[in-house]
C-alpha positions in Angstrom: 78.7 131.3 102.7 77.3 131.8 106.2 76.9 129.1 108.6 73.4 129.0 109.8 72.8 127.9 113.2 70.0 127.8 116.2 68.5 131.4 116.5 65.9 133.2 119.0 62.4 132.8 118.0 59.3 135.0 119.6 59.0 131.8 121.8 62.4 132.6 123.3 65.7 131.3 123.3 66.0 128.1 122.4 67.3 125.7 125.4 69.1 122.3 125.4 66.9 119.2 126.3 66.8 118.2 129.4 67.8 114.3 130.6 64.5 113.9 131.1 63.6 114.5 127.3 66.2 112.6 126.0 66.4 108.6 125.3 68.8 106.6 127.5 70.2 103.3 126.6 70.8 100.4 128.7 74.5 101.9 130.1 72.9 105.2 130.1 70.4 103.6 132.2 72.4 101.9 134.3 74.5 104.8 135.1 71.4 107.2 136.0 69.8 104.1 138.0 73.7 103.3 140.0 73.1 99.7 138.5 75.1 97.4 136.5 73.4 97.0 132.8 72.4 93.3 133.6 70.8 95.0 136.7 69.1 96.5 134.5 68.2 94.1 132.2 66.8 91.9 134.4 64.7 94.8 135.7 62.8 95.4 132.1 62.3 91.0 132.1 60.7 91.3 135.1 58.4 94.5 134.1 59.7 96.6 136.7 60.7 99.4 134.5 59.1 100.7 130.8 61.7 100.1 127.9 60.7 100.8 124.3 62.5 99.1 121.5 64.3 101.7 118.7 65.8 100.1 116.2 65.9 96.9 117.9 67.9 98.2 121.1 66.0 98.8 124.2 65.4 102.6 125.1 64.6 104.5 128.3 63.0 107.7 129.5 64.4 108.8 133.0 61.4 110.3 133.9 59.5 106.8 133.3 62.7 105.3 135.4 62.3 107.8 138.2 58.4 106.6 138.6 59.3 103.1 138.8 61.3 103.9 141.9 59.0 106.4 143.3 57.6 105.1 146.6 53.7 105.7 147.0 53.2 107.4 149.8 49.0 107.6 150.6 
């Protein structure tokens, strides 16, 4: 039997998702932000960042952490 595995597709090859594509949980979080998990905890009580709830744990995009640090420049 052969093992069957990831091929090439007329889209083109087929590439790993990026960080920003990927779900982070809190320590994930906290490692990408250079914060403690409480730090970020108490972030997501005080609305400061987006966190999602899947399967009952909190979950975090990085590009949705790198806009809440973004300073708006007008």
């Amino acid at each position: 039997m052969q093992k069957v595995g990831p091929s090439r597709t007329s889209e083109g090859p087929i590439f790993e998702k990026s960080i920003y594509d990927k779900w982070l949980n809190v320590n994930e979080a906290a490692n990408y932000l250079g914060r403690s998990p409480r730090a970020v905890y108490n972030l997501v009580h005080r609305k400061q960042v987006i966190a999602h709830k899947l399967g009952g744990r909190l979950a975090f995009r990085a590009k949705e952490l790198d806009r809440a640090f973004v300073k708006k420049v007008w």
